[in-house]
C-alpha positions in Angstrom: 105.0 86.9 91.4 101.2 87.0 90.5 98.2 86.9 92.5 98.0 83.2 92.7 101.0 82.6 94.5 99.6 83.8 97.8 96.5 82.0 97.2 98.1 78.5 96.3 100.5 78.7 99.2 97.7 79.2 101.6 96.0 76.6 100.0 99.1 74.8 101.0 99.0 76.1 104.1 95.5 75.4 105.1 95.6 71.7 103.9 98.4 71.0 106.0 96.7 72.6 109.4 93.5 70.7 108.9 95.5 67.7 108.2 97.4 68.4 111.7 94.7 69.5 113.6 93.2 66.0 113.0 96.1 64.1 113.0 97.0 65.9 116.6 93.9 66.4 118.6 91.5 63.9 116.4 89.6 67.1 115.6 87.4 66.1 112.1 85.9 69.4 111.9 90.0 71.2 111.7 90.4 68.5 108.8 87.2 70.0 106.8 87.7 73.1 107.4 91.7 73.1 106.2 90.5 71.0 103.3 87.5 73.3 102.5 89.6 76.1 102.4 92.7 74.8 100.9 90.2 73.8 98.3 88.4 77.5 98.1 91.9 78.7 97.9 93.4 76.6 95.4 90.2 77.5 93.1 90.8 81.3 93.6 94.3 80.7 92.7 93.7 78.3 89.4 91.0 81.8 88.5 93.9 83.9 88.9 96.5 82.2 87.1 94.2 81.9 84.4 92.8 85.5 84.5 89.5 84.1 84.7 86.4 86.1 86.6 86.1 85.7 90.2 89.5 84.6 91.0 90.4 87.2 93.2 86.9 87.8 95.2 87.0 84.3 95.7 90.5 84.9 97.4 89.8 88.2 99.2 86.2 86.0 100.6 88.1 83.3 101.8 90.3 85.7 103.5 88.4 87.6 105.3 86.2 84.4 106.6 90.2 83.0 108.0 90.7 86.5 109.4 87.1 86.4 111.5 87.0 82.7 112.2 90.7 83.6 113.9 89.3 86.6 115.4 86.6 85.1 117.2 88.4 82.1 118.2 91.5 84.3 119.5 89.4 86.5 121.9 87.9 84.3 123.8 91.7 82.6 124.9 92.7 86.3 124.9 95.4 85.8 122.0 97.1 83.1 124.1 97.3 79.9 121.7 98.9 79.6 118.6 96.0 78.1 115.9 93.7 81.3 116.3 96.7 83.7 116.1 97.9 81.8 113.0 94.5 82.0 111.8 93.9 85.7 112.6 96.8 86.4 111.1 97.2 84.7 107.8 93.7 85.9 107.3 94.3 89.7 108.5 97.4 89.7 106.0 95.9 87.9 102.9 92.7 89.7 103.3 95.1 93.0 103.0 97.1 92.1 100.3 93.8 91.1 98.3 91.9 94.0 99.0 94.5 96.0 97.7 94.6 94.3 94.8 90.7 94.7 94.1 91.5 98.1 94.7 94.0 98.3 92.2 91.9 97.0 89.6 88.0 98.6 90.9 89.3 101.5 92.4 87.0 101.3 95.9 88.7 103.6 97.9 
């Protein structure tokens, strides 16, 4: 499995949540975001796949932004509903794995 995978399936992932959140709650700034990212992350993972520059910052920036945007909108409902904790999540894991992976290849730590 290369690096893309992760980034195509959350791609995937965030294209179907926007999608939801609108379809749910009639909430047009869920359905930019999800496509905005699902869009950022589908680039990162067409860079990837094709070894091409920037692929995997693109990834590990995306990342971190899901991991804070879930952050801040988790404490404020003290971890209580579901669509920050997905959010905080996804983005604390992906943000891991690709930081690891920069690591691999820039040696940072």
């Amino acid at each position: 499995m290369g690096m893309d995978h992760p980034a195509l399936t959350l791609s995937g992932l965030c294209a179907v949540g926007g999608i939801m959140g609108y379809t749910k709650k009639g909430s047009f700034p869920s359905l930019v975001a999800g496509l905005t990212f699902s869009a950022i992350y589908g680039t990162a993972g067409y860079l990837l796949r094709q070894n091409a520059d920037y692929g995997l910052e693109l990834a590990l920036g995306a990342s971190t932004v899901l991991f804070a945007t879930g952050l801040a909108r988790a404490i404020p409902v003290n971890f209580k509903k579901p669509v920050p904790n997905v959010l905080f999540v996804l983005g604390g894991v992906s943000a891991g794995y690709y930081l690891k992976k920069y690591n691999d290849f820039y040696s940072i730590f």
